[in-house]
C-alpha positions in Angstrom: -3.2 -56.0 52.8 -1.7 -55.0 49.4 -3.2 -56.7 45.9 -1.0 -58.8 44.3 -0.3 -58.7 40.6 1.9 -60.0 38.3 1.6 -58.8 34.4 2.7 -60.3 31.4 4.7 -58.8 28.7 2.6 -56.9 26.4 -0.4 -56.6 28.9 -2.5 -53.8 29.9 -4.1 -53.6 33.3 -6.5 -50.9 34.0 -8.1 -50.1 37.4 -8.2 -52.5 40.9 -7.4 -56.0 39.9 -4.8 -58.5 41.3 -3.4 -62.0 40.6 -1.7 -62.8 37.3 -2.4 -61.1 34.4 -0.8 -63.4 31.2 1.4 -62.5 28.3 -0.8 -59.8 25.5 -3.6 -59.6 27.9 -6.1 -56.3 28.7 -7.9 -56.3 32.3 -10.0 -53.4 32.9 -11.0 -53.9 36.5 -13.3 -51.4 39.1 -12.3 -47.7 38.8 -13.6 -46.5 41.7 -14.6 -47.2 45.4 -18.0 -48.6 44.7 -16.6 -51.5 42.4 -17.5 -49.8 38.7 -15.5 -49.6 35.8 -16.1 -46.0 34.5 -14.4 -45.6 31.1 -15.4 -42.4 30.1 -13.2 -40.8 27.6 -12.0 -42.1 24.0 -9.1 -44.7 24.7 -7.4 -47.6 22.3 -6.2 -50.5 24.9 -4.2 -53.6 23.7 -1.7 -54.5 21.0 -2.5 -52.8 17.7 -6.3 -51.5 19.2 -7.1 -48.4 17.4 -10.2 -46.2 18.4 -11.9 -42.9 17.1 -12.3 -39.5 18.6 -15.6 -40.4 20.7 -14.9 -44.1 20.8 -13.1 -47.1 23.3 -11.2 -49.7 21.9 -10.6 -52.5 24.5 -8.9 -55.7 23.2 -5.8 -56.6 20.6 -6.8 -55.2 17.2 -9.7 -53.8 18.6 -10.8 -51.0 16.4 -13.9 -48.8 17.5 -15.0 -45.7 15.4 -11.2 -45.4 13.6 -12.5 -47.7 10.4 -10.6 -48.4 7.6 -11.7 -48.1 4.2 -12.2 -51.8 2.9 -10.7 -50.7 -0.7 -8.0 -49.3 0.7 -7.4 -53.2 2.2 -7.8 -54.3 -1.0 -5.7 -51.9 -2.8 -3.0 -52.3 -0.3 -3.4 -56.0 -0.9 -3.2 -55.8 -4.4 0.4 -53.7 -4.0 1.7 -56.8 -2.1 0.5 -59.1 -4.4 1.9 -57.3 -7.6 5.4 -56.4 -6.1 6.0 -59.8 -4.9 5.7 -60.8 -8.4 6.1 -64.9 -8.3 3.6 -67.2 -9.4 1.9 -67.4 -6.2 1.6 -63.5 -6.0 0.0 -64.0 -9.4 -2.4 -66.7 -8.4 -3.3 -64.4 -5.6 -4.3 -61.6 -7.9 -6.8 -63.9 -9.7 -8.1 -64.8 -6.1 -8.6 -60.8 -5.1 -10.0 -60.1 -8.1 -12.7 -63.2 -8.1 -13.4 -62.2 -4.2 -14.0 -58.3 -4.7 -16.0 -59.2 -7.8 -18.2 -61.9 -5.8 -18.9 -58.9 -3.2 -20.0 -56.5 -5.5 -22.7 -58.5 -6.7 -26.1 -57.6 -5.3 -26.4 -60.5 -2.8 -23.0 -62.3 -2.4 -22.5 -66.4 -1.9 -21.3 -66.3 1.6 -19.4 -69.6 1.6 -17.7 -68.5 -1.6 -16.4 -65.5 -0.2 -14.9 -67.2 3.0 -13.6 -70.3 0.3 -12.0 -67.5 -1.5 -10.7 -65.6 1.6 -9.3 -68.9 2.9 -6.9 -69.4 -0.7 -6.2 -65.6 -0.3 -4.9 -65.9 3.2 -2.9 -69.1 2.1 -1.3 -67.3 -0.5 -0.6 -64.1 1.7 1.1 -66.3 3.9 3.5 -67.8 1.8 4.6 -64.5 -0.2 5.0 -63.1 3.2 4.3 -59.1 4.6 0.1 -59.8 4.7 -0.6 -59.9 8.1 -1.6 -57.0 9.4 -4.5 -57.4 6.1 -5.5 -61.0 6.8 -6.3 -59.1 10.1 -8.1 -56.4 8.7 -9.6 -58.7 6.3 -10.6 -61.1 9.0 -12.6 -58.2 10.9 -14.9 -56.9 8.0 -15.9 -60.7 7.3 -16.7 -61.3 10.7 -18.8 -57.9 10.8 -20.3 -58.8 7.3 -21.7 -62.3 8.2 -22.5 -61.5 11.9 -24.8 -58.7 12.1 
C-alpha cells in the first residue's frame, strides 16, 4: 500500500511520512529502513532557515551556526528608522538608542529591555519595511533571557 500525503504550500517534507502536511510546515520523518532520521550533512529547511557550514537548520527562521551580527540589526534598524523620516521614525530612534544603551550596561533590566523592544516593534510596524528585524530582534532576546 502506498503512503498518502498531502503538502501544503510552502512546506517541506523530508523522509517517510504520510497524511497531511499544513500550509509553511517542515516534517522530517525516518530516513531509512530501521525508522531513524539520519541528518547528517549541513542543511537550512523551512521558510527563511539559514544554517552554517557544519550546521542544520530545521524550522521557519531557523538559523543554526549562520549568526548575524547583532549591530549590524541594529545599524540596519537605525537606516530604516532615519530614512523613514516622520515623527514616528523619530520616536523610534530615541527608543533604539535607550535599548542598545540599557544593553551595554554591565547587567541589563530585563523587563526594560523587552518594555523597550515592545515600543520598538510598534513603531517598526507602523513605518513599515521592519520585519525581517523584529525577527531577528525577536531571536537574540529569546537566546538572551533563555539560556
Amino acid at each position: 500500500m502506498k503512503n498518502y500525503l498531502n503538502v501544503g504550500k510552502g512546506s517541506v517534507v523530508m523522509g517517510n511520512v504520510s497524511g497531511n502536511v499544513g500550509d509553511n510546515s517542515v516534517v522530517v520523518g525516518p530516513t531509512d529502513i530501521y525508522g531513524n532520521t539520519i541528518l547528517n550533512r549541513p542543511m537550512a529547511v523551512g521558510a527563511g532557515a539559514k544554517a552554517g557550514r557544519d550546521s542544520i537548520a530545521i524550522g521557519a527562521y531557523a538559523n543554526a551556526g549562520a549568526g548575524y551580527e547583532i549591530s549590524e540589526v541594529f545599524a540596519q534598524t537605525e537606516t530604516l528608522l532615519m530614512q523613514a523620516k516622520d515623527e514616528n521614525s523619530q520616536d523610534g530612534l530615541v527608543i533604539l538608542r535607550d535599548l542598545v544603551k540599557e544593553l551595554n550596561r554591565p547587567i541589563c533590566e530585563k523587563q526594560k529591555v523587552l518594555n523597550l523592544f515592545e515600543k520598538l516593534k510598534n513603531v517598526l510596524c507602523i513605518v513599515g519595511g521592519g520585519l525581517d528585524i523584529i525577527q531577528k530582534l525577536s531571536h537574540y532576546f529569546m537566546y538572551l533571557f533563555n539560556k
